[in-house]
C-alpha positions, 0 to 999 in steps of 0.5 A, spaced: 869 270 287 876 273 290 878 273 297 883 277 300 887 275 305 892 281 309 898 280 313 903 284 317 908 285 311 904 282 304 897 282 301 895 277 296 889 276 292 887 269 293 881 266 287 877 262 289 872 259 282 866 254 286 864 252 278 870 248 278 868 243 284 864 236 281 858 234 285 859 227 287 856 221 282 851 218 286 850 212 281 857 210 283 857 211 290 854 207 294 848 210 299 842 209 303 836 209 298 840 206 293 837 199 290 841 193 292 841 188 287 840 180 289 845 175 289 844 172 283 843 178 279 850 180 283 854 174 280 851 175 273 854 181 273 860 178 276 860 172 271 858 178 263 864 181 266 870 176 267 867 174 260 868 181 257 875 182 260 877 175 257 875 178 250 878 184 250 883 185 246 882 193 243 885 199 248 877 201 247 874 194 249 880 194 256 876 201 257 870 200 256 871 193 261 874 198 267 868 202 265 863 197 266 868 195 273 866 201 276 859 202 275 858 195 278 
């Protein structure tokens, strides 16, 4: 899809590709019907994290860590 926008001295073609904007990931934004999990299951989560993180020692396990991190 192009749209043209018209001046007084200049014409210019602007295109504009809507394929291109990603879709906001619902699993890691917070929203209403999403399932909250209980304390517990909040500080086991909290808890297998710091222990990944300490055991990380590879680029792969660091990223797959922050992976993790941001999923929660």
């Amino acid at each position: 899809m192009s749209i043209s926008i018209s001046g007084s001295i200049k014409m210019q073609a602007i295109s504009v590709n809507f394929n291109a904007i990603n879709t906001p990931n619902w699993e890691l934004i917070p929203h209403k019907d999403m399932k909250t999990p209980s304390e517990d299951e909040l500080i086991k989560q909290i808890k297998e994290l710091a222990i990944n993180r300490s055991e990380a020692v590879t680029e792969k396990k660091f990223a797959y860590v922050n992976h993790q991190e941001e999923k929660s």
